[in-house]
N, C-alpha and C positions, 0 to 999 in steps of 0.2 A: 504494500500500500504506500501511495506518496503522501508528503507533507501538501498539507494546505498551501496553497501559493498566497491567499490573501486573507487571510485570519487574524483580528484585529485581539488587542489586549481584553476587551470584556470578552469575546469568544474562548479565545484563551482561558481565561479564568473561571470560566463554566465549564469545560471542559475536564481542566487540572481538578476539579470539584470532585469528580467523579473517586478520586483516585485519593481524596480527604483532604485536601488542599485547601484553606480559609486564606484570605486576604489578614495579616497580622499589623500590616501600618503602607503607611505613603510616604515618601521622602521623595517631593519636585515632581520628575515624571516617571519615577519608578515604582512598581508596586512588589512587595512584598509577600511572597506567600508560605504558610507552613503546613507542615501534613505530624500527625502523632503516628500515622501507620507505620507502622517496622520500625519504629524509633524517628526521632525528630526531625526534621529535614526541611532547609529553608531554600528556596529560590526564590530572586528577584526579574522580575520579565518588565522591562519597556513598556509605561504606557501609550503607543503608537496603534494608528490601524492603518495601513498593517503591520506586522509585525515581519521585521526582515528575516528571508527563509534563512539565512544564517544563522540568526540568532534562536528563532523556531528551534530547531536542529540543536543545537546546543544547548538548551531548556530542555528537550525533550530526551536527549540524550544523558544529562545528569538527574533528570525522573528515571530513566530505566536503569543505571546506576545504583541508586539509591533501591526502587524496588529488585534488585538483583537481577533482571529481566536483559529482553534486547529491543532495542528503540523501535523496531516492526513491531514488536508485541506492544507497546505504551500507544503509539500512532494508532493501531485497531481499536486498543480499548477506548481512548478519547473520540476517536474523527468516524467510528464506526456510524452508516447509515441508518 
């Protein structure tokens, strides 16, 4: 499955929802977010829409990190139809 091409920050962050992700604070145009699942785990994502597929890609590759996983597997469970 491919990354989103145009997937803005609130998208994003309903998404990462899925997977127990809260928004924990704001600082400028970055948003903050945490997850308790498997132990604590913070990422910050751009609030931009959209969201540049680099930076995409590298969010979603320290989510499948964190859940022990691989970035195909975290892309299905989020962007699935």
């Amino acid at each position: 499955m491919r990354l989103p091409q145009d997937i803005g920050a609130n998208d994003l962050i309903k998404a990462l929802s899925k997977l127990g992700y809260q928004i924990t604070r704001q600082t400028g145009s970055h948003i903050r977010l945490t997850t308790i699942n498997k132990g604590q785990h913070h990422i910050s994502i751009p609030n931009h829409n959209p969201v540049k597929i680099g930076t995409l890609s590298s969010i979603l590759s320290d989510v499948a990190e964190h859940f022990d996983t691989n970035k195909e597997e975290i892309i299905r469970i989020l962007f699935k139809s």
